[in-house]
N, C-alpha and C positions, 0 to 999 in steps of 0.2 A: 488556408484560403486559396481560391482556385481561382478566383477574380486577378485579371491584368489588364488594367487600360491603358491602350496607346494612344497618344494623342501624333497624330500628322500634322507639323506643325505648318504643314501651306492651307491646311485648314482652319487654322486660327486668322489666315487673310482672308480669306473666301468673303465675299460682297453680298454672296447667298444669305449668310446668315451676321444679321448686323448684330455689334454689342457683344459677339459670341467669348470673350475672355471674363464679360461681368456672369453671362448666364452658366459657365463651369465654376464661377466663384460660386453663386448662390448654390449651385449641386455640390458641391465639396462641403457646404457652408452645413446641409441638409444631409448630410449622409449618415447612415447607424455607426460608423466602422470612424475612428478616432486617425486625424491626420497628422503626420510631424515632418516638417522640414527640416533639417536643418543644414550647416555648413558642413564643405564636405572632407574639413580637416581642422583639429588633429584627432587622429585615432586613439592615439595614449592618450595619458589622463590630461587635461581635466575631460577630453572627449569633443566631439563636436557642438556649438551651440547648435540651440535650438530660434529660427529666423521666424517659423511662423507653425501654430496648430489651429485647429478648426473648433468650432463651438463644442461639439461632443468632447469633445478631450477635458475642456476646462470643467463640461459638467458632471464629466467619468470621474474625474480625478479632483475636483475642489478645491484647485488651485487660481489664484489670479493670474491675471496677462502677466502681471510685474515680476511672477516668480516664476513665471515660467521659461519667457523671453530672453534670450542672454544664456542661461540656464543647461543645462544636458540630460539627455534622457538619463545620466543615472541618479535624477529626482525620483523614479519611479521603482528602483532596483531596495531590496529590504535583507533582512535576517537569512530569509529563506530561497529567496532568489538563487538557481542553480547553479553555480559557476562553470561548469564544465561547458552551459550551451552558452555562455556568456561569452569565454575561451572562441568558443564554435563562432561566434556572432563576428568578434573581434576579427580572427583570421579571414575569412571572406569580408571584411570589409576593407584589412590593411592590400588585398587583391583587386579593389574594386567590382568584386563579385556581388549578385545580388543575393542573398540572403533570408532566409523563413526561418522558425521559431517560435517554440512555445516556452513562455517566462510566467513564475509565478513573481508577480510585481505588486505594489503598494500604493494606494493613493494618500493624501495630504494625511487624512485623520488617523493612519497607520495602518488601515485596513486591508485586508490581501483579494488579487482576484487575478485569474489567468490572464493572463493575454497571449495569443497567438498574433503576430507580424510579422511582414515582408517590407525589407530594406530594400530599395532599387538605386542606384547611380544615377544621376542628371550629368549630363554633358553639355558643356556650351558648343559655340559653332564652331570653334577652333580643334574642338575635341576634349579640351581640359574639362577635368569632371569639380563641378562647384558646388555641388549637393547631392543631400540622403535626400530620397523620401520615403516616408515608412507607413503603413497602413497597417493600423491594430483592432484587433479587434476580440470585446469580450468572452471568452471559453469557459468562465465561471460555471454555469448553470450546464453546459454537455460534460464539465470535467466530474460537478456532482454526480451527474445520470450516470455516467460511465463507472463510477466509483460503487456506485448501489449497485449495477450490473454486477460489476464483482464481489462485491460484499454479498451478494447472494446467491450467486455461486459456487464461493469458495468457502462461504465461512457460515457455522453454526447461527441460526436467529436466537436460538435462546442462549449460548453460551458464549457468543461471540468468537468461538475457536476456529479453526482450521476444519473443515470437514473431510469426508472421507476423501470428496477430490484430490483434495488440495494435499491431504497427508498421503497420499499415492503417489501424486506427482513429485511431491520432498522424498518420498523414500526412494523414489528412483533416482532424483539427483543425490543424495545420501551413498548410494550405492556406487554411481559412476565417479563423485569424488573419493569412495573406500578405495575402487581399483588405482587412483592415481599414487593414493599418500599410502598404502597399506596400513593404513589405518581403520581398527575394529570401531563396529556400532553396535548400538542393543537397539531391539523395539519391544517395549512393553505394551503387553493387550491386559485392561483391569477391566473387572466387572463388581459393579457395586454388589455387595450379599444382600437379601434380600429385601431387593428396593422395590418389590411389587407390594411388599406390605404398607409400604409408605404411600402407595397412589387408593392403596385401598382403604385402609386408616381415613389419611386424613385431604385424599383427591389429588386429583391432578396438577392444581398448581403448588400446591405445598411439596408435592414431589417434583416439578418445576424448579421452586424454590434452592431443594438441594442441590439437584443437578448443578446448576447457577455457583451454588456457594463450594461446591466441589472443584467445580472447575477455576475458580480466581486460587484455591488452595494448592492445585495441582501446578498451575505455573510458578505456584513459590518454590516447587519443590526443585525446579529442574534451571538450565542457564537460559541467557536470551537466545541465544542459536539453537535450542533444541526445541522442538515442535511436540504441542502436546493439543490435540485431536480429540473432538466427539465422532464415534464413528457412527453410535447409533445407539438410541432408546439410554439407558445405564451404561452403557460400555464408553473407555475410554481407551485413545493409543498414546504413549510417547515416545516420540524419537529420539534417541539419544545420539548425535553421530561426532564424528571425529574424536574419539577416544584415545586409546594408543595403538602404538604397533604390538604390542607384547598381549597377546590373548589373556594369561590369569588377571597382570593389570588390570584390563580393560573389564572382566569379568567382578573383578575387585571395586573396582567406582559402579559400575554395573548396578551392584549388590547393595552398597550402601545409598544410592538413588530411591533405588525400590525399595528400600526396608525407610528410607526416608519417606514417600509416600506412602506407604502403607500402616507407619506411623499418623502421620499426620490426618489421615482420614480418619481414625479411630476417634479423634478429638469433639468434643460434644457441637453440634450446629444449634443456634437457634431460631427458629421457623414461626412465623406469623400464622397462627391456624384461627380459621370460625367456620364452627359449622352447627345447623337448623337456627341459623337466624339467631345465634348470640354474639356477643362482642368479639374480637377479634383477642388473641390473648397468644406468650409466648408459649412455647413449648421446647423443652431439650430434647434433642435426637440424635443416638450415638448411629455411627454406621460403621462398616468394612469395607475393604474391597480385598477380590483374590487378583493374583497379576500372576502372566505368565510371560518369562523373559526369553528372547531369543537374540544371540549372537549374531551380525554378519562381517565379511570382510569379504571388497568387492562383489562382485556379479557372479558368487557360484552359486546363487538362486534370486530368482525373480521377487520383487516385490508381494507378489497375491501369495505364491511359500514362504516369504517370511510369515507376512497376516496369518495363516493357518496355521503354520509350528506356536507362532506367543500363542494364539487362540487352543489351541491342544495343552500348551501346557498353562494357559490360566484353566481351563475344567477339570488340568493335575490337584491347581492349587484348593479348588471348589470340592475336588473328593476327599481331600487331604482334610476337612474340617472348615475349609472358608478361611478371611482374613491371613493371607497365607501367600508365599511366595515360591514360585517353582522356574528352573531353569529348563528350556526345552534340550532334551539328550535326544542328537538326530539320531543314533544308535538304534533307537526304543521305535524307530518309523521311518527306515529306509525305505 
């Protein structure tokens, strides 16, 4: 929020404008943006009470006066609530600083929704500071929008994976953590065998379908840190990174990764087909994929040479007979 009102407090006497402390109640009373008073100590726990909020807050949150009064803002703190900006909140307050911040908070029914707020200090006339006030206000709905934003351009619509950006951008963080740990990576490029006959058979969404059912099979194969990518059309990438420092090792889990996928895709899918207007009925569909594996450690080649050595040697594994596993030897394409 980029909103900050001062108030001049020789303005609050002004003769100009009569009643003028009941007509900032009624605009405080009316405002979209959730108001909180409260005292302005103790900062450890139980926290500050909370002396007064404004009508939006009780109707944000579906709390009564009686639970809230008395009370502390960490009524509104949940499961999920970040600590680290909590930390942050805490320190500028125990400085009397003011203070911003985005919180994922909780209302009464257990429900989650952003809030973004600004803590400011109240000082009496002697100086002593006697209250928060804090002005919060909904982020729910920009935090969605922004989340779609990304969600569509990083990540697959149909298979919900990592897309080609987003697996560029890991391999190149991949790459500059290889150079720190010396620690080897693999990147596997697979390409389903032939998956045109699938779209031709039995259309577009039935080959859909597999893609889909490919892709939840291919995350079983690998850990939660390793990225596995739709790069495009049937093709898929996985990263494998932080391996070991000892090359055959790392070549060694390499190996059994890939022969684990390569396994596992062989395994029969069942697929929802109907086609000229008859019922809808299962059908079994076995598939392959060829993978081509390449090694890295650190930065002695760029990401886009890695992509092109796996992609050379998965068209090894595609003339070798398909369903097939091949290791890129930089030897063979100096």
């Amino acid at each position: 929020m980029n909103t900050q009102i001062t108030v001049d407090s020789n303005m609050l006497l002004s003769p100009s404008i009569p009643n003028l402390p009941r007509l900032l109640e009624v605009c405080i009373e009316h405002m979209n943006d959730a108001i909180v008073i409260t005292e302005a100590e103790p900062i450890d726990h139980p926290g500050p009470r909370i002396v007064w909020v404004n009508k939006i807050f009780y109707e944000r949150h579906g709390y009564r006066p009686d639970e809230v009064i008395g009370n502390t803002p960490r009524i509104l703190q949940g499961p999920d609530t970040d600590r680290a900006t909590l930390d942050r909140v805490r320190e500028a307050l125990s400085k009397w600083q003011p203070v911003r911040a985005e919180l994922l908070n909780y209302r009464k029914d257990g429900t989650s929704y952003w809030n973004e707020f600004e803590i400011v200090p109240v000082a009496n006339d002697q100086g002593w500071f006697t209250h928060w006030v804090s002005v919060q206000r909904d982020t729910t709905e920009r935090k969605q929008m922004e989340e779609q934003v990304h969600q569509l351009a990083f990540y697959d619509s149909l298979t919900n994976l990592p897309n080609r950006r987003l697996l560029c951008d890991r391999l190149n963080q991949a790459l500059a953590a290889s150079k720190r740990s010396s620690h080897y990576g693999a990147l596997m490029f697979l390409d389903l065998d032939n998956f045109k006959r699938v779209n031709d058979t039995h259309g577009h969404g039935v080959g859909d379908a597999l893609l889909y059912k490919v892709a939840k099979q291919l995350k079983k194969c690998v850990r939660e840190t390793d990225t596995v990518s739709r790069f495009g059309g049937d093709e898929f990438v996985v990263l494998l990174s932080d391996l070991f420092v000892d090359l055959a090792t790392s070549i060694k889990r390499a190996s059994i990764i890939a022969e684990k996928i390569r396994a596992t895709l062989t395994q029969p899918y069942h697929l929802a087909v109907s086609q000229d207007g008859q019922a809808e009925h299962q059908i079994e569909y076995r598939c392959s994929a060829s993978l081509g594996v390449v090694m890295f450690a650190g930065q002695q080649a760029s990401g886009s040479d890695l992509l092109k050595w796996a992609d050379t040697a998965m068209y090894q594994a595609k003339n070798a007979g398909r369903n097939a596993i091949r290791f890129y030897q930089p030897t063979e394409h100096a």
